[in-house]
Residue frames relative to the residue before (quaternion, step in Angstrom):
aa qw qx qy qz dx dy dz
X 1.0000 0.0000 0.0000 0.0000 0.00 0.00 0.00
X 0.5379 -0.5461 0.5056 0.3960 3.81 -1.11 0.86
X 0.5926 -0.4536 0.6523 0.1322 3.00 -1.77 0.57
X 0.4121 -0.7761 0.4614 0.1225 3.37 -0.81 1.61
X 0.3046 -0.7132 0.5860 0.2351 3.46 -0.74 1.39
X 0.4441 -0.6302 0.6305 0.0898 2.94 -1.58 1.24
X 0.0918 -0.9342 0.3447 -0.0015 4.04 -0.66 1.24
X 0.2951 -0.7792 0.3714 0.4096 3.50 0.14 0.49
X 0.8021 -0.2280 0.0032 0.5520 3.50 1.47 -0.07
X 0.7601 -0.3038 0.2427 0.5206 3.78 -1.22 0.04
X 0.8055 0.3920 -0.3237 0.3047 3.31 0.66 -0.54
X 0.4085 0.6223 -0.3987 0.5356 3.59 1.36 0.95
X 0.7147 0.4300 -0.1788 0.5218 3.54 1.83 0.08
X 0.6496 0.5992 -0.3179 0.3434 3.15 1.34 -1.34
X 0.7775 0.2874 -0.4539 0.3268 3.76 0.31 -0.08
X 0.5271 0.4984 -0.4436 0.5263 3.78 0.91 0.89
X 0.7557 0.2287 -0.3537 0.5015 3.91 0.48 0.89
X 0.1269 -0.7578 0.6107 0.1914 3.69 -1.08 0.03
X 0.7002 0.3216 -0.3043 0.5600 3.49 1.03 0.83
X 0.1921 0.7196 -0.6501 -0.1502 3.86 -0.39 0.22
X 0.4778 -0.5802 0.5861 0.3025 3.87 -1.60 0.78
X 0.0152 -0.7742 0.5951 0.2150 4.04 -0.15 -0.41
X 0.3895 -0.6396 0.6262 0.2171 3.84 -0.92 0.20
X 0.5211 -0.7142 0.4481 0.1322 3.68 -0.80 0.87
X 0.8959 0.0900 -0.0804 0.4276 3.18 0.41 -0.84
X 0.6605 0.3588 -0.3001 0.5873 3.74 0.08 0.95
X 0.7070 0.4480 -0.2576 0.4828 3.42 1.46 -0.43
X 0.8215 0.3392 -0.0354 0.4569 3.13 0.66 -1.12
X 0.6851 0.0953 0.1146 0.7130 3.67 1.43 -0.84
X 0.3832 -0.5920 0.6694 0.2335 3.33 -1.98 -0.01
X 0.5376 -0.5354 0.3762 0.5318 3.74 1.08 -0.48
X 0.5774 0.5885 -0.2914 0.4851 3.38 1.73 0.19
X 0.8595 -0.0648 0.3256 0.3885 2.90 0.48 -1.56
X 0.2605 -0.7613 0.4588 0.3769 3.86 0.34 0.51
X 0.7148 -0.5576 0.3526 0.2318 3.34 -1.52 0.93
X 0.6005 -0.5056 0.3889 0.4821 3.51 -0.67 0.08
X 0.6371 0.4907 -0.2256 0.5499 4.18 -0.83 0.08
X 0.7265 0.5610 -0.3607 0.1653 3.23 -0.07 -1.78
X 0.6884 0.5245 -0.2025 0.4582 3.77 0.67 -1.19
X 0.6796 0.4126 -0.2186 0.5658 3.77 0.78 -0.84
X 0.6716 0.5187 -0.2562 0.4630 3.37 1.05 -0.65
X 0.6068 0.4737 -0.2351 0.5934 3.72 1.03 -0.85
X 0.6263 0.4950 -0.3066 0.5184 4.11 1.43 -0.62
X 0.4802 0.5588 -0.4711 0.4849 3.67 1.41 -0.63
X 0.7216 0.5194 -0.3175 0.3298 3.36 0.00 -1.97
X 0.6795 0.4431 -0.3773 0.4467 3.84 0.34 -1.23
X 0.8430 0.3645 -0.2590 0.2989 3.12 0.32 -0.85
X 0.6138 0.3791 -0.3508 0.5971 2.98 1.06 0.77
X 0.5579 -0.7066 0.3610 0.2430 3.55 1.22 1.02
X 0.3484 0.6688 -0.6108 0.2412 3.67 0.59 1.02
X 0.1874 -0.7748 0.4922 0.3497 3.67 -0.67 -0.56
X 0.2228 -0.7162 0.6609 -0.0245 3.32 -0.63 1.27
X 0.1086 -0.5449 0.8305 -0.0400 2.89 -1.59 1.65
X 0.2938 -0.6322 0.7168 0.0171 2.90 -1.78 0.75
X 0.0246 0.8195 -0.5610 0.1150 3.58 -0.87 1.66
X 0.2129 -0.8780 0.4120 -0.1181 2.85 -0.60 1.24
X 0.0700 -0.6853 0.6512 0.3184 4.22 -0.19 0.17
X 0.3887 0.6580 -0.6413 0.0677 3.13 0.03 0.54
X 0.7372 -0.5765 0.2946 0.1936 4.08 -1.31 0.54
X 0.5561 0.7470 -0.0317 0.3631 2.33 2.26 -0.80
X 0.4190 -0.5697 0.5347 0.4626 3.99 -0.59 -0.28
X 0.5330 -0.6702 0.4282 0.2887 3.31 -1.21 0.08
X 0.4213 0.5409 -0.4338 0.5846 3.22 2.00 0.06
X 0.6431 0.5852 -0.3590 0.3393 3.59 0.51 -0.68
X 0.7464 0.4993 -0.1232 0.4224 3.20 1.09 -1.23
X 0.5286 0.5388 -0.3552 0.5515 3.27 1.83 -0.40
X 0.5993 0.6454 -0.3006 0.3661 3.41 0.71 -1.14
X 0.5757 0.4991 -0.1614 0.6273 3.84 1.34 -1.62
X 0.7421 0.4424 -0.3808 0.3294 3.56 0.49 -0.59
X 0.5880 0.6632 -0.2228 0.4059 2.72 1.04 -1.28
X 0.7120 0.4829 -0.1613 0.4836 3.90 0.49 -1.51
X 0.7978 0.2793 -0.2260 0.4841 3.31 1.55 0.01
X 0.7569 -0.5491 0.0771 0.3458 3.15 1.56 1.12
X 0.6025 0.5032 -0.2793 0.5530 3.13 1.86 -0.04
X 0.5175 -0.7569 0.3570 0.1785 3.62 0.06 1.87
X 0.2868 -0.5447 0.5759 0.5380 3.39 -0.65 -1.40
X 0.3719 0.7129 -0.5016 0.3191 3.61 1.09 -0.62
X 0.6979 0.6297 -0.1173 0.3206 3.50 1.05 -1.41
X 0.7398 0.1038 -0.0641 0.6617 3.33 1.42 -0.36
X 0.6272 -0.5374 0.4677 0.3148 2.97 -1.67 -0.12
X 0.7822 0.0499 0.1674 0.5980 3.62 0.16 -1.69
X 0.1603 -0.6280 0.7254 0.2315 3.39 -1.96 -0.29
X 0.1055 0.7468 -0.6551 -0.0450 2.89 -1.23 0.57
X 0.0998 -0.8412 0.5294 -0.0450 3.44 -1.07 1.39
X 0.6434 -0.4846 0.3501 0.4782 3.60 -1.27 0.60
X 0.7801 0.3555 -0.2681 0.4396 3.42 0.62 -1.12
X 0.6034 0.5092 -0.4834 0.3782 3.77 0.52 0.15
X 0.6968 0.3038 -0.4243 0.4922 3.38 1.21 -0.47
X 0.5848 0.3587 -0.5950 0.4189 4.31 0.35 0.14
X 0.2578 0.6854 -0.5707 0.3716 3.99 0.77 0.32
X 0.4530 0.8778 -0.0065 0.1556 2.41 0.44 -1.85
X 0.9217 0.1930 0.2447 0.2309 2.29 -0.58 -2.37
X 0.6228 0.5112 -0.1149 0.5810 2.53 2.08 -1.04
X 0.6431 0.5054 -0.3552 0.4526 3.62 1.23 -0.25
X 0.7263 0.4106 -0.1978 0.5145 3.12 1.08 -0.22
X 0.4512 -0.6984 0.5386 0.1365 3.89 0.34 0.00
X 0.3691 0.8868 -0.2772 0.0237 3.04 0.80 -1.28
X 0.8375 0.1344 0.3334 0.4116 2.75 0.11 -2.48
X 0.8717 0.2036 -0.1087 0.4322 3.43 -0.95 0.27
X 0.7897 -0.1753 0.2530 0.5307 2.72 -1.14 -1.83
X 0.4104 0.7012 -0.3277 0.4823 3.49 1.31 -0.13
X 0.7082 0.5136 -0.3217 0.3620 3.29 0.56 -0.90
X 0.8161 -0.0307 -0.0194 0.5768 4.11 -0.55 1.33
X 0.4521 0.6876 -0.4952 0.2785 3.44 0.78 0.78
X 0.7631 -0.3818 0.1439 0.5013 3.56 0.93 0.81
X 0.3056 -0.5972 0.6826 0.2898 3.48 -1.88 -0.64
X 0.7481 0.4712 -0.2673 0.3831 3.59 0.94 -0.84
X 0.2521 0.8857 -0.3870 0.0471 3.61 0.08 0.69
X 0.4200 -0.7495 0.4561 0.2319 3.50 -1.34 0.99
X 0.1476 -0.8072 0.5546 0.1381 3.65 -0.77 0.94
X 0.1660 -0.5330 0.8229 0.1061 3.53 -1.31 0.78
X 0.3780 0.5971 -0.6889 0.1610 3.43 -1.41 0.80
X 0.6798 -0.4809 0.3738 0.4085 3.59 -1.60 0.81
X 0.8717 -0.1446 -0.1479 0.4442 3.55 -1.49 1.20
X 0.7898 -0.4153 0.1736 0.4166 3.83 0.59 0.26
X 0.5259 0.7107 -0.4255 0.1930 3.29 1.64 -0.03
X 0.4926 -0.6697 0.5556 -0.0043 2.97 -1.63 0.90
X 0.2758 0.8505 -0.4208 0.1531 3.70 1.20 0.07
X 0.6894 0.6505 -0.1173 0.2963 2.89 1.30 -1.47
X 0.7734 0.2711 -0.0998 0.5643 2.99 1.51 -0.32
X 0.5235 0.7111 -0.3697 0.2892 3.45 1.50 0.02
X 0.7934 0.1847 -0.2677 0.5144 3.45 -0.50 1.49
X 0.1367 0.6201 -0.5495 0.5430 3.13 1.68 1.56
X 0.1538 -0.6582 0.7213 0.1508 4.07 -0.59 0.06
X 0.8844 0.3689 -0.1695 0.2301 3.38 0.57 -0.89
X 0.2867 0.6877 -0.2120 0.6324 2.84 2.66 0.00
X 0.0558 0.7277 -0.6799 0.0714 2.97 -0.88 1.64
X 0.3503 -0.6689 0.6520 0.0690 3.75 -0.83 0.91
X 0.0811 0.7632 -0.6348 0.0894 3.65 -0.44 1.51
X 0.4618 -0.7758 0.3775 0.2058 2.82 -1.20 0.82
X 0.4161 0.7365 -0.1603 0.5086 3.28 1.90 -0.07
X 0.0272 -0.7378 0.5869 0.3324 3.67 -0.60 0.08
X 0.3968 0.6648 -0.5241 0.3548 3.48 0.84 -0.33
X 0.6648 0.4304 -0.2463 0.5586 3.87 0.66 -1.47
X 0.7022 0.4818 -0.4265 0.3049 4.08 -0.15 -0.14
X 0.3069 -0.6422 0.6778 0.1844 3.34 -1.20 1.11
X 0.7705 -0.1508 -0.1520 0.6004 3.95 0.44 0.12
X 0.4919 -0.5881 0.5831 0.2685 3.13 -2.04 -0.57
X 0.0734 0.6921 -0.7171 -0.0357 3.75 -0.58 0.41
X 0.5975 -0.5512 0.5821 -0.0197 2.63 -2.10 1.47
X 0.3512 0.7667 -0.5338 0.0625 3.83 -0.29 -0.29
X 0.8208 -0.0189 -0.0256 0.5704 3.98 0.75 0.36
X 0.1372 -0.6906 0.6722 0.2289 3.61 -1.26 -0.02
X 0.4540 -0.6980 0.5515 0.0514 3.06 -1.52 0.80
X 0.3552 0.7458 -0.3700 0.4250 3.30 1.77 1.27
X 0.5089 -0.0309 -0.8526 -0.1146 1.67 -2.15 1.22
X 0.3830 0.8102 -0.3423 0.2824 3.58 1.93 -0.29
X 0.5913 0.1314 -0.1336 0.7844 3.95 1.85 -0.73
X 0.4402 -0.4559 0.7606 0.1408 3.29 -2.19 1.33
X 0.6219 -0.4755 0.5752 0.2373 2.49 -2.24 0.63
X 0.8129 0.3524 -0.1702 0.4313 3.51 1.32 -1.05
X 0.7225 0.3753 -0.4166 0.4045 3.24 1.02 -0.30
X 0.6448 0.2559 -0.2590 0.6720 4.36 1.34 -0.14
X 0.8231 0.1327 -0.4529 0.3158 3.53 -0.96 -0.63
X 0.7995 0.2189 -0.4528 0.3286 4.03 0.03 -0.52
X 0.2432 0.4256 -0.7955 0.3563 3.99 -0.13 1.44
X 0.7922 0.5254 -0.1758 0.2558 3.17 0.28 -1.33
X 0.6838 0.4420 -0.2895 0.5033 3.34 1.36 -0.40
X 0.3692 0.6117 -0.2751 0.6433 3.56 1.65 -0.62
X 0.6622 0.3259 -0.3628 0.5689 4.01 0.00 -0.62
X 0.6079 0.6958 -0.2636 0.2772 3.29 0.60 -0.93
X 0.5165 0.7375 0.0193 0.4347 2.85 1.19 -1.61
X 0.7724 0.2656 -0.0700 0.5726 3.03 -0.26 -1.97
X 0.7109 0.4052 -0.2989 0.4911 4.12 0.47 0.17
X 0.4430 -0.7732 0.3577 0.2793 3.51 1.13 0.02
X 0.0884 0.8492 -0.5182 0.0506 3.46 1.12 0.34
X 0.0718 -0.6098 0.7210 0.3210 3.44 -1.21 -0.09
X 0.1888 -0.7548 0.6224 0.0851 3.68 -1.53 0.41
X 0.2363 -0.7852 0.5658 0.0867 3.13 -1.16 1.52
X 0.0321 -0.9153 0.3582 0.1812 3.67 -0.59 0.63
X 0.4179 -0.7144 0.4507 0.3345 3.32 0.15 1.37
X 0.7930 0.4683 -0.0530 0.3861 3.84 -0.05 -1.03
X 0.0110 0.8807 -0.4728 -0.0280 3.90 0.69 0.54
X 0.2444 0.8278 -0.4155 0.2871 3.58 1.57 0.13
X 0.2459 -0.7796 0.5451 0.1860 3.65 -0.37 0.67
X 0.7368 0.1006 0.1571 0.6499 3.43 1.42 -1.51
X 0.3218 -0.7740 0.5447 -0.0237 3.38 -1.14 1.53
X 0.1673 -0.7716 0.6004 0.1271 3.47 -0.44 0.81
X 0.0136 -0.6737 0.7363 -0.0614 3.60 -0.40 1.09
X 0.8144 -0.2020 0.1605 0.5197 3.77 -1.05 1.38
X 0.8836 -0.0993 0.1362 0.4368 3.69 -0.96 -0.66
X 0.7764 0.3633 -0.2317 0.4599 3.36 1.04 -0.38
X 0.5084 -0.6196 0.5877 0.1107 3.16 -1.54 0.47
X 0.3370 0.6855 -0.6406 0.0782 4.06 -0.81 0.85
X 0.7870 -0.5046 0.3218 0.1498 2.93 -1.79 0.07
X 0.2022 -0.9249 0.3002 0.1163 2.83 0.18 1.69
X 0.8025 -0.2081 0.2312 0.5092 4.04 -1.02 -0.26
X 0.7444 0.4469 -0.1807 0.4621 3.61 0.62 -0.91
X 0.5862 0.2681 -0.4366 0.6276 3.35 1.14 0.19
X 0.6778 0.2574 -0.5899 0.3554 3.74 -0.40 0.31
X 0.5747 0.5559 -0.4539 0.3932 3.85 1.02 -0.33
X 0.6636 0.6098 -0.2433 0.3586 3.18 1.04 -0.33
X 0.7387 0.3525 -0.2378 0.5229 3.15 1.37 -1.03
X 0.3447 0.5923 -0.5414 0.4871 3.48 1.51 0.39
X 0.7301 0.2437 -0.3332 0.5446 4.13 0.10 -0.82
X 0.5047 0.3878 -0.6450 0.4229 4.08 0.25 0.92
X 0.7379 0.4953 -0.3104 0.3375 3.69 1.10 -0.13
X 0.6373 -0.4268 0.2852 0.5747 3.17 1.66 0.16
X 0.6221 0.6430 -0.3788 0.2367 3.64 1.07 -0.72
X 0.5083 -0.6094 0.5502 0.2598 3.75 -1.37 0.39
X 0.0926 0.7578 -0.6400 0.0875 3.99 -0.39 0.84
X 0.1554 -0.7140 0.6827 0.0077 3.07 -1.25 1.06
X 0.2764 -0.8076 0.5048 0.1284 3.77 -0.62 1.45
X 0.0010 0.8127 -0.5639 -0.1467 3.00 -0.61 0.33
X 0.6320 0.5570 -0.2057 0.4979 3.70 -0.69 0.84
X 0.7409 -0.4382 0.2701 0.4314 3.80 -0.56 0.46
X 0.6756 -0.3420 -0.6438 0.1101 2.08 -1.88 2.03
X 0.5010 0.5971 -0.5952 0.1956 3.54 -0.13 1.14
X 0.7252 -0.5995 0.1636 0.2963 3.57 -0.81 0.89
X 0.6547 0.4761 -0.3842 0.4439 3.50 0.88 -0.71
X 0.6698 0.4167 -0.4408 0.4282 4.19 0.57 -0.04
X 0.5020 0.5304 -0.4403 0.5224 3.65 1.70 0.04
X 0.6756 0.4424 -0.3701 0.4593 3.42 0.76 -1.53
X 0.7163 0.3983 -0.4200 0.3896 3.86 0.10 -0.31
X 0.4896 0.5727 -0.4177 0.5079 3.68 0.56 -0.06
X 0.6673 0.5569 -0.3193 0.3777 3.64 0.74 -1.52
X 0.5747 0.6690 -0.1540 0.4454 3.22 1.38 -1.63
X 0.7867 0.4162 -0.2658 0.3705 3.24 0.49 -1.19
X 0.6496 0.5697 -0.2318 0.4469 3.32 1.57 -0.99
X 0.5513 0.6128 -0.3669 0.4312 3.54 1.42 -0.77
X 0.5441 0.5464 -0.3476 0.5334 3.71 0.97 -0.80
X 0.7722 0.4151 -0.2639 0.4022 3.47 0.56 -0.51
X 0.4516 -0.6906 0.3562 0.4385 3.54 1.22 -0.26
X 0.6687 0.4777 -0.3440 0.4542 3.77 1.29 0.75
X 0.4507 -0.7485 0.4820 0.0654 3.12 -0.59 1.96
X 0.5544 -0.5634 0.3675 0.4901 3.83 -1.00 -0.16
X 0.3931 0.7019 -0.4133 0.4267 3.85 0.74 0.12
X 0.8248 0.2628 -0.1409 0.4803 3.18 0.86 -1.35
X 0.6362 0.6384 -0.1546 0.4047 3.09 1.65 0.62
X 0.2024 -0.8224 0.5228 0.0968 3.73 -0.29 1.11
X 0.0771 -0.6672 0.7273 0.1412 3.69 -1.39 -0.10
X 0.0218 -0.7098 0.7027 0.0447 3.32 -1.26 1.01
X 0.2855 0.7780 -0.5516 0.0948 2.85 -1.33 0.76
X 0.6296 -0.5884 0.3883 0.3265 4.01 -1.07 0.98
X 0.8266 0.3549 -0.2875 0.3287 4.02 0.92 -0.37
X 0.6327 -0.6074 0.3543 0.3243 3.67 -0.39 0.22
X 0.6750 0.5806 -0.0155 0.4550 2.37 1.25 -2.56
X 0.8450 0.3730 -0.0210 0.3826 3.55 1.06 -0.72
X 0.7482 0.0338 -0.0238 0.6622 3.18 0.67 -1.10
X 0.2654 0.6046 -0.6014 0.4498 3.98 0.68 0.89
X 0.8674 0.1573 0.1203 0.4564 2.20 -0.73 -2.41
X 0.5565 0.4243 -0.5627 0.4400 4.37 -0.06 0.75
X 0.6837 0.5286 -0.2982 0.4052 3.63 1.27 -0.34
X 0.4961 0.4795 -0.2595 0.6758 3.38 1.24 -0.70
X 0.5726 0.5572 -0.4897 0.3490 3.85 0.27 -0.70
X 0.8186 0.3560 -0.0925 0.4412 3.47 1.18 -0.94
X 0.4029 -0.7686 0.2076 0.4514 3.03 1.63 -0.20
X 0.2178 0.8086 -0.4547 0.3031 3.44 1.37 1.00
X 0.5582 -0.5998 0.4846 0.3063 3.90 -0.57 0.93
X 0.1285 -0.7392 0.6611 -0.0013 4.10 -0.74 0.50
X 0.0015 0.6875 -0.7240 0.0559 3.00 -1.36 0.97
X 0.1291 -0.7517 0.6172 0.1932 3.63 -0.39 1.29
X 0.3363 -0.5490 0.7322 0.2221 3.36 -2.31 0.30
X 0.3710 -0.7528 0.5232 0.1478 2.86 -1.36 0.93
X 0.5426 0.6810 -0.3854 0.3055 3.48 1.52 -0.06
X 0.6745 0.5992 -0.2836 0.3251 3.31 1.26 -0.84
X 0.8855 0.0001 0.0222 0.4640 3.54 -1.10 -1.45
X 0.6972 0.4734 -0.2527 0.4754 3.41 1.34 -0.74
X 0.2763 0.8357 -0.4457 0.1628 3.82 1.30 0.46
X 0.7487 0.3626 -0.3961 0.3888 3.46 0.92 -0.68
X 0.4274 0.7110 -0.4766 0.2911 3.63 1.04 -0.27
X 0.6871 0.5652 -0.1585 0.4282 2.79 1.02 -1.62
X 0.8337 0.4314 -0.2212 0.2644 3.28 -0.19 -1.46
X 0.6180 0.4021 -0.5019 0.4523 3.64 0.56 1.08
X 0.0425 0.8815 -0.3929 0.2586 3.47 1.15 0.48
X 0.2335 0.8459 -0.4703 -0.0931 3.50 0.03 0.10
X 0.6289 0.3660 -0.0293 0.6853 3.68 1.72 -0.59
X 0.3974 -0.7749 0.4482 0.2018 3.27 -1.04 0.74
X 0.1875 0.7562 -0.4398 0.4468 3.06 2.36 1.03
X 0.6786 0.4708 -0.1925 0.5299 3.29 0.49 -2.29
X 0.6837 0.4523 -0.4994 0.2804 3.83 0.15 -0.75
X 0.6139 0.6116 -0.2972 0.4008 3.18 1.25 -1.10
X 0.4902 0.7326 -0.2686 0.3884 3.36 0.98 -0.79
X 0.7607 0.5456 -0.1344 0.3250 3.15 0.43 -1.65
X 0.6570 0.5543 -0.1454 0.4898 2.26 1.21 -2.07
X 0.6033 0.5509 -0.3298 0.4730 3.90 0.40 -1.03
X 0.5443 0.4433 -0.3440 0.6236 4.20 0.84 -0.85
X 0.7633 0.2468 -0.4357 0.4083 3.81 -0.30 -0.59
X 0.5994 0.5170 -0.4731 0.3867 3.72 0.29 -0.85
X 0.6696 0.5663 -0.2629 0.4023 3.43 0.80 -0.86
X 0.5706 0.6955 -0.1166 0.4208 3.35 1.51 -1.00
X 0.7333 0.3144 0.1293 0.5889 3.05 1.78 -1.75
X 0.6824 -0.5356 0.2329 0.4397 3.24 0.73 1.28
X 0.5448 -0.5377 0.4099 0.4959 4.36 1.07 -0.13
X 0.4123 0.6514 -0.5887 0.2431 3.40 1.12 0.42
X 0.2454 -0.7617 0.5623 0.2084 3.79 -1.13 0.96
X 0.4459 -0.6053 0.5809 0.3119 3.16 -1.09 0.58
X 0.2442 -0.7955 0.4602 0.3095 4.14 -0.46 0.43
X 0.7814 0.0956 -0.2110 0.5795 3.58 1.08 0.50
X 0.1590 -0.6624 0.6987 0.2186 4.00 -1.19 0.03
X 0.2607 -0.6275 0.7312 -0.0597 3.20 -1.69 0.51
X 0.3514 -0.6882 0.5731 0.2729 3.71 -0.88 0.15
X 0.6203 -0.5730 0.0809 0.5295 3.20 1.39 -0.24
X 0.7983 -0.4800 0.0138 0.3635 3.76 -1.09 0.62
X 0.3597 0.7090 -0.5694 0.2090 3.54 0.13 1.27
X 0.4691 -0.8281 0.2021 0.2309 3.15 -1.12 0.58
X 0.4811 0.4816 -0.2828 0.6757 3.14 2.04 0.87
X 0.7317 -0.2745 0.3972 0.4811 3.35 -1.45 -0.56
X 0.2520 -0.7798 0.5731 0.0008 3.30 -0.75 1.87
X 0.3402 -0.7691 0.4552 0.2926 3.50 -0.68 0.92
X 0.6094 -0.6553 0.3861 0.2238 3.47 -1.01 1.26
X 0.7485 0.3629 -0.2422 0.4994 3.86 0.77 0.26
X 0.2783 -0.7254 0.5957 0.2034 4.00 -0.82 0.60
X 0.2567 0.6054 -0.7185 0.2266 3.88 0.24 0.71
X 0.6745 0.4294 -0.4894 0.3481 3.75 0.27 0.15
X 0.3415 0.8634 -0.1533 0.3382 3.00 2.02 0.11
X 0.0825 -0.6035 0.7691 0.1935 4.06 -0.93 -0.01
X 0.1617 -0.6425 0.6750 0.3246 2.71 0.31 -1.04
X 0.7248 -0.6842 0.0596 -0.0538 6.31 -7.51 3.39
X 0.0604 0.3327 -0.8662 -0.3678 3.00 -1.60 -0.99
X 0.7945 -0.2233 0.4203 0.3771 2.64 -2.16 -0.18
């Protein structure tokens, strides 16, 4: 595999794709505030007629996520589409249809961040109990860490789980949320420690293929194939190695989940370095460019302009 080209920004790429995917959180914002670059940079791209989808694991709708963008300065003018984990188990769940969706109940327990319920609002047939005893499944869609433990609230509950046979859908495959400066535990670790208990989870959302394959789709309608397509994004674990899964170019940021590796760097030796430990970390999956993170010039190598995910 080529050696990853090291960039001073997006615009050392932009005239070799006509579509870039971007990741939401770590890329584009902290949940605070959008990064330095980011806004002028998303104005380069339009104006130069790319189409930028924005993908996200986030739990959310994709109206929701516009709405959060928006209030943080990032129009819609700026992109093209959203697509989120939770718009497509929406979805999924209105319909029945398909997959794992398909006869997976009406009665269902939600774990999501302060009690929302988006995920299911304007389901008629979605009922939201408050019981596990009463739940034909469980869906995942946020965690309400660091304020609920894994041990002292979600695993009673997953254990109850359990001992009913639940299957669990997790809208959100996040392991670790970046909320301003701080790191918690994101949806994918309690979906996770549900299969250390024996449980069945079905992810939905980055790095598994069908939230790539529907993006691919969406672009094919446009007349742009994955070739002419990039994915940026701050996680390895995710938006690396689910892009490459499909053969979609990757361009990692270094501002995001992978910030402390990075950020003692002095030489674009040590960067390499690092970088060479994660690939190694992540099955050899290369990333086919780095960035420092989404500006469209020469990004400045430190986040003191910074507070410092979901998806």
């Amino acid at each position: 595999m080529s050696k990853t080209k090291f960039c001073q920004g997006i615009s050392d790429i932009s005239d070799s794709y006509n579509a870039f995917i971007l990741d939401q959180w770590g890329v584009l914002h902290n949940g605070e505030k959008p990064y330095d670059g980011v806004v002028d940079c998303l104005k380069e791209l339009k104006a130069r007629n790319k189409y930028v989808i924005i993908l996200s694991n986030s739990g959310k709708r994709a109206e929701e996520n516009a709405e959060t963008l928006k209030n943080l300065g990032i129009g819609p003018s700026l992109y093209d589409t959203i697509v989120t984990s939770g718009e497509m188990t929406w979805q999924g769940l209105q319909d029945q249809a398909d997959g794992v969706f398909k006869d997976i109940g009406t009665k269902c327990f939600l774990l999501s961040r302060g009690g929302d319920r988006s995920i299911v609002n304007g389901l008629n047939h979605i009922q939201v109990v408050d019981d596990i005893e009463d739940a034909d499944f469980l869906l995942i869609s946020g965690s309400d860490a660091p304020e609920k433990t894994m041990v002292d609230y979600y695993e009673p509950i997953l254990k109850a789980a359990i001992r009913k046979r639940l299957k669990a859908i997790c809208a959100n495959p996040d392991n670790r949320a970046l909320i301003g400066n701080s790191y918690t535990i994101g949806p994918g670790m309690i979906a996770r420690r549900y299969e250390d208990f024996g449980g069945v989870v079905s992810y939905i959302g980055k790095p598994h293929k069908p939230i790539f394959q529907h993006c691919i789709k969406l672009l094919q309608t446009k007349g742009i194939y994955p070739g002419d397509t990039v994915m940026i994004g701050d996680t390895m674990a995710h938006d690396i190695m689910g892009a490459a899964a499909v053969e979609i170019d990757t361009c990692l940021v270094k501002c995001g989940i992978h910030w402390g590796a990075f950020k003692e760097a002095r030489s674009l030796a040590e960067v390499d370095k690092i970088l060479n430990v994660l690939i190694m970390q992540y099955h050899n999956i290369r990333p086919t460019y780095l960035v420092n993170m989404l500006q469209w010039g020469r990004a400045l190598p430190d986040r003191k302009h910074k507070k410092r995910k979901t998806a």
